[in-house]
C-alpha positions as CSV (number, residue, x, y, z in Angstrom):
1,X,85.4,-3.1,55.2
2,X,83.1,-5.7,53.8
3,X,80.0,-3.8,55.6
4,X,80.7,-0.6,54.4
5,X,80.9,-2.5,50.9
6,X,77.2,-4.6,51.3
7,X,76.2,-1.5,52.9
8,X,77.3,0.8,49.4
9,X,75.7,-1.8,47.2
10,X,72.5,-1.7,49.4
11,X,72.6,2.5,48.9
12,X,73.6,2.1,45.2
13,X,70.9,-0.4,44.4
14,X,68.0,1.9,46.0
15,X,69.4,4.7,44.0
16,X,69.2,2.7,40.5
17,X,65.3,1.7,41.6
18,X,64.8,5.1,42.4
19,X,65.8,6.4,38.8
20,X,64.1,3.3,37.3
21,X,60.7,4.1,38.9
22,X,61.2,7.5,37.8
23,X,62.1,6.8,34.4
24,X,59.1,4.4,34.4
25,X,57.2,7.0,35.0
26,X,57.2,8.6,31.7
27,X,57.6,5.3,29.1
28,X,58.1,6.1,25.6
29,X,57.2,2.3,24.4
30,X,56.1,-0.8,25.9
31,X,53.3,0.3,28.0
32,X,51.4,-2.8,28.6
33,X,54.9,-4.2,30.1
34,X,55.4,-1.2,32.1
35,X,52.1,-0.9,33.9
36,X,52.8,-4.5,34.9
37,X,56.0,-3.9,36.4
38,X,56.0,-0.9,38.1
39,X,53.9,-1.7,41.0
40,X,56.1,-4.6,41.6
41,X,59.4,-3.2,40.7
42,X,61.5,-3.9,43.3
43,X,60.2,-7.7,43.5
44,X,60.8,-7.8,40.0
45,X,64.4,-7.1,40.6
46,X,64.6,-9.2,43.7
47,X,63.7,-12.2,42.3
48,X,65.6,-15.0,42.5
49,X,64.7,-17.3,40.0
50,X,63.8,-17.1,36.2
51,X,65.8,-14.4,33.5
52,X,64.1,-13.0,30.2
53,X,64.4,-14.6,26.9
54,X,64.4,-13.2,23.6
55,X,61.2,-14.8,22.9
56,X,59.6,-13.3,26.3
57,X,60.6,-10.0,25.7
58,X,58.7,-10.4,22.3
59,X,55.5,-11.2,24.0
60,X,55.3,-9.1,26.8
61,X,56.9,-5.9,25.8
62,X,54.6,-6.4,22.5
63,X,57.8,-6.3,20.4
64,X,59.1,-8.6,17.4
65,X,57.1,-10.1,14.6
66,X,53.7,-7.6,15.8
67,X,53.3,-5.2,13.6
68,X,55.8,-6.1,11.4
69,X,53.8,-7.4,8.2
70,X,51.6,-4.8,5.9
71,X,49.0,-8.2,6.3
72,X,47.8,-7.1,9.9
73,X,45.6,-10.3,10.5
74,X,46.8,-13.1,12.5
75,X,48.0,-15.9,10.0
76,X,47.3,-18.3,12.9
77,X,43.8,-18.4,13.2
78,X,40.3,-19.2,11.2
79,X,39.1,-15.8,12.7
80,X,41.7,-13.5,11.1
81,X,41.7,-11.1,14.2
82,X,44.4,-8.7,14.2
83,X,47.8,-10.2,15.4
84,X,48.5,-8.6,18.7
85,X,50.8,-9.8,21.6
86,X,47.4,-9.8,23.6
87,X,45.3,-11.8,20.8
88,X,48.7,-14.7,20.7
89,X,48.3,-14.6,24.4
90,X,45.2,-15.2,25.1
91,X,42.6,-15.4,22.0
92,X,44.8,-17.1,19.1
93,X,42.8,-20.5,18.7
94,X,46.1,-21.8,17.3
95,X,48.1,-21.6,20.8
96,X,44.9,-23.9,22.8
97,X,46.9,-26.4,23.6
98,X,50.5,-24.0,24.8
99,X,47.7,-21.7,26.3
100,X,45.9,-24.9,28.2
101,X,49.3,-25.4,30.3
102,X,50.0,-21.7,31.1
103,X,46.9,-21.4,32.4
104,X,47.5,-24.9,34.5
105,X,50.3,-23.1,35.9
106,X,49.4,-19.2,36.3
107,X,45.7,-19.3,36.6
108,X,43.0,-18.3,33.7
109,X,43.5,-14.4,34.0
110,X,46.3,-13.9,31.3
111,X,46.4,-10.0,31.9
112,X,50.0,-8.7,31.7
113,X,50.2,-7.6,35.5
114,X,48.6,-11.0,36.6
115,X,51.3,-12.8,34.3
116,X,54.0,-10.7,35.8
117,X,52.5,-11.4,39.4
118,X,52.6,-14.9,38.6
119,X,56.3,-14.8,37.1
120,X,57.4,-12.9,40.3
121,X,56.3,-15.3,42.8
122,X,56.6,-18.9,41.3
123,X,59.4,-20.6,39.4
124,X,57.3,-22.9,38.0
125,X,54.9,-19.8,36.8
126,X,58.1,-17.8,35.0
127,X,59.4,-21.2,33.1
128,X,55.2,-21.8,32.0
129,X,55.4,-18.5,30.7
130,X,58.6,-19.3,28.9
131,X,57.6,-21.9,27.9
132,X,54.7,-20.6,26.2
133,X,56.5,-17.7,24.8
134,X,59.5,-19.8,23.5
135,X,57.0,-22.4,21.7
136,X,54.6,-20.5,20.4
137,X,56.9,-17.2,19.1
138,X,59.5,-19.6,17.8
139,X,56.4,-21.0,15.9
140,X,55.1,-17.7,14.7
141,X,58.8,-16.5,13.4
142,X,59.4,-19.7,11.2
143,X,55.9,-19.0,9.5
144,X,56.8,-15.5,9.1
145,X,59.9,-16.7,7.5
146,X,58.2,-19.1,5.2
147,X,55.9,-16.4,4.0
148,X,58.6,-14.1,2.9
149,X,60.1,-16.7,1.1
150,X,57.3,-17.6,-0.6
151,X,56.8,-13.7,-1.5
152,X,60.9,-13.5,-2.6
153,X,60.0,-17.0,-4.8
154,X,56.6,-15.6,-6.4
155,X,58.6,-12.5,-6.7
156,X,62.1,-13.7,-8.4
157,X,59.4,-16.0,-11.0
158,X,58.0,-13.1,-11.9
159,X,61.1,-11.0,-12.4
160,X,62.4,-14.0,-14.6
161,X,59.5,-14.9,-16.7
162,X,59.8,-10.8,-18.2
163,X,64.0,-11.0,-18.3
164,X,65.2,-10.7,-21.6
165,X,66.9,-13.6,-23.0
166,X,68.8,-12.3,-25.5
167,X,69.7,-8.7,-24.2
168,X,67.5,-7.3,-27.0
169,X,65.1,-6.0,-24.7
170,X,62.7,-8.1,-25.9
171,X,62.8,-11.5,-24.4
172,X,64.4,-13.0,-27.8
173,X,61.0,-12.8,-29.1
174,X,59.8,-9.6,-30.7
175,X,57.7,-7.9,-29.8
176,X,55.4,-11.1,-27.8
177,X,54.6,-10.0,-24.2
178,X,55.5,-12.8,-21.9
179,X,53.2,-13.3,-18.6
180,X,53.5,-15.7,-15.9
181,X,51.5,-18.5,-16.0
């Protein structure tokens, strides 16, 4: 009985890879991810060490706080280069020091299907790239949050310096135009 069930899960397991490389096959999002995984798909899954974060997922699948601002430039760097997963991974002059000690561990080439290579076949590779991901996205969401506060601040100083005090319409002032300062 317990072979036939190791054997079922062996048989079930093939058929979900099977439907995943298919699926994979035609991606609606997260290319760059995709093209990295596929040829190692089944070592992907097989792995035995290492499980995705928040913060990874971000990064590799080019998801989170890319994108997100109408301000495309990277707020990171002198160079103002467009924020991009690929520019944070390996261009941002802002991550030297993060991108230093992945590249200790994995190797120079920070290409998505060299990472994933690297992730795949080392513990030590899949926690760098964690780590990196963890530190430097954390990073990059708490000064995304500080600029929108800023922005709500400017904002609600604005909205209060023209809000009537009176409820005449008119600031309590006649017909005076107040502007911020």
């Amino acid at each position: 009985m317990q072979r036939q069930i190791v054997l079922h899960r062996l048989e079930l397991r093939q058929v979900l890879v099977a439907e995943w490389r298919e699926r994979l096959q035609r991606p609606t999002a997260g290319f760059n991810i995709i093209e990295a995984i596929r040829p190692v798909l089944v070592d992907w899954l097989g792995r035995i060490h290492g499980s995705l974060s928040f913060h990874v997922t971000q990064l590799l699948s080019v998801h989170g706080c890319f994108g997100k601002e109408p301000d495309t430039r990277c707020h990171h760097c002198v160079h103002y280069e467009e924020d991009s997963a690929q520019h944070t991974l390996v261009e941002c002059v802002a991550w030297y020091e993060q991108r230093r000690t992945l590249k200790s561990e994995v190797g120079e080439d920070l290409s998505p299907p060299i990472v994933v290579q690297k992730m795949i076949r080392s513990a030590e590779s899949w926690d760098a790239v964690v780590s990196f991901c963890e530190d430097v996205m954390s990073q990059k969401e708490a000064a995304e949050r500080d600029r929108q506060a800023h922005r709500a601040s400017k904002e609600s100083k604005n909205c209060s310096l023209s809000t009537p005090l009176n409820g005449s319409g008119d600031g309590g002032l006649g017909e005076v135009p107040v502007t911020p300062l």
